[in-house]
C-alpha positions, 0 to 999 in steps of 0.5 A, spaced: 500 500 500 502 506 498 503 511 503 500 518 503 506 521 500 506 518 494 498 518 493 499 526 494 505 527 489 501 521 484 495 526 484 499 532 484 502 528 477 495 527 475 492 534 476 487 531 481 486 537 485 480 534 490 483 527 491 490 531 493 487 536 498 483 531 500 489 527 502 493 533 504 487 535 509 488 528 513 495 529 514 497 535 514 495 538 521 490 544 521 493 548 525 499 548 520 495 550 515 492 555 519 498 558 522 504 556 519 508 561 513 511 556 510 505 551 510 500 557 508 505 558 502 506 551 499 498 551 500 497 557 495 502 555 491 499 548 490 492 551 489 495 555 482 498 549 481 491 545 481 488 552 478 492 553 471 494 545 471 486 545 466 488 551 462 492 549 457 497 555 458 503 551 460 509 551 455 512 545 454 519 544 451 517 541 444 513 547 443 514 554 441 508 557 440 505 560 446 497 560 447 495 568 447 489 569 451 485 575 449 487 580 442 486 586 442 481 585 435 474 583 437 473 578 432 480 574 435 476 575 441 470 571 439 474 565 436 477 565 443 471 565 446 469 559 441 475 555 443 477 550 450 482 553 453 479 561 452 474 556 457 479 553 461 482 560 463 476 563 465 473 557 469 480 557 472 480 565 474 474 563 477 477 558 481 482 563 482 477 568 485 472 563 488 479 561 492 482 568 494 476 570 496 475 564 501 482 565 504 483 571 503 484 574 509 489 569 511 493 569 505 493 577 504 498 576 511 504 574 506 508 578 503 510 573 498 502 572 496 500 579 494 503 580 487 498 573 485 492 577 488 492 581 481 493 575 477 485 575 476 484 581 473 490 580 467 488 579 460 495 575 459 499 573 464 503 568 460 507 574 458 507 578 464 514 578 467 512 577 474 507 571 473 508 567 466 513 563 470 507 560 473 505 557 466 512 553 465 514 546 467 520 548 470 515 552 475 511 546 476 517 542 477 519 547 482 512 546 486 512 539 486 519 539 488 518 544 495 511 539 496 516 532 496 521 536 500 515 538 505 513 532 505 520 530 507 521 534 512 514 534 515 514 526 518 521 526 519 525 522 524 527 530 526 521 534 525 517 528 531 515 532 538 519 531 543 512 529 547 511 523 541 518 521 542 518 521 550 511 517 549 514 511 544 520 512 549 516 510 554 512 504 551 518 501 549 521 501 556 515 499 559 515 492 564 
C-alpha cells in the first residue's frame, strides 16, 4: 500500500486537485495550515498549481508557440471565446477568485502572496514578467519539488515532538 506521500505527489502528477487536498487535509495538521508561513505558502502555491494545471497555458519544451489569451481585435476575441482553453482560463480565474476570496484574509498576511492577488484581473499573464513563470514546467517542477521536500521534512525522524518521542520512549521501556 502506498503511503500518503506518494498518493499526494501521484495526484499532484495527475492534476487531481480534490483527491490531493483531500489527502493533504488528513495529514497535514490544521493548525499548520492555519498558522504556519511556510505551510500557508506551499498551500497557495499548490492551489495555482491545481488552478492553471486545466488551462492549457503551460509551455512545454517541444513547443514554441505560446497560447495568447485575449487580442486586442474583437473578432480574435470571439474565436477565443469559441475555443477550450479561452474556457479553461476563465473557469480557472474563477477558481482563482472563488479561492482568494475564501482565504483571503489569511493569505493577504504574506508578503510573498500579494503580487498573485492581481493575477485575476490580467488579460495575459503568460507574458507578464512577474507571473508567466507560473505557466512553465520548470515552475511546476519547482512546486512539486518544495511539496516532496515538505513532505520530507514534515514526518521526519527530526521534525517528531519531543512529547511523541518521550511517549514511544516510554512504551518501549515499559515492564
Amino acid at each position: 500500500m502506498k503511503n500518503y506521500k506518494e498518493i499526494l505527489i501521484q495526484y499532484f502528477d495527475s492534476k487531481n486537485k480534490n483527491q490531493f487536498f483531500e489527502i493533504w487535509e488528513i495529514y497535514i495538521p490544521i493548525s499548520m495550515r492555519i498558522h504556519e508561513k511556510e505551510t500557508i505558502k506551499l498551500e497557495f502555491f499548490l492551489q495555482l498549481y491545481f488552478i492553471f494545471s486545466k488551462v492549457s497555458l503551460i509551455n512545454n519544451s517541444n513547443k514554441k508557440e505560446n497560447f495568447r489569451i485575449v487580442n486586442k481585435s474583437k473578432e480574435s476575441l470571439k474565436e477565443l471565446k469559441d475555443n477550450n482553453d479561452y474556457n479553461s482560463y476563465k473557469s480557472a480565474i474563477s477558481d482563482l477568485k472563488d479561492f482568494l476570496t475564501k482565504n483571503g484574509e489569511e493569505l493577504a498576511k504574506i508578503e510573498e502572496i500579494l503580487p498573485y492577488y492581481a493575477l485575476p484581473y490580467l488579460k495575459e499573464p503568460q507574458t507578464h514578467p512577474q507571473f508567466k513563470n507560473i505557466f512553465s514546467e520548470e515552475w511546476r517542477n519547482v512546486i512539486k519539488k518544495q511539496l516532496i521536500e515538505y513532505l520530507n521534512h514534515l514526518y521526519s525522524e527530526k521534525s517528531e515532538p519531543m512529547l511523541v518521542k518521550i511517549y514511544q520512549d516510554f512504551l518501549q521501556t515499559k515492564w
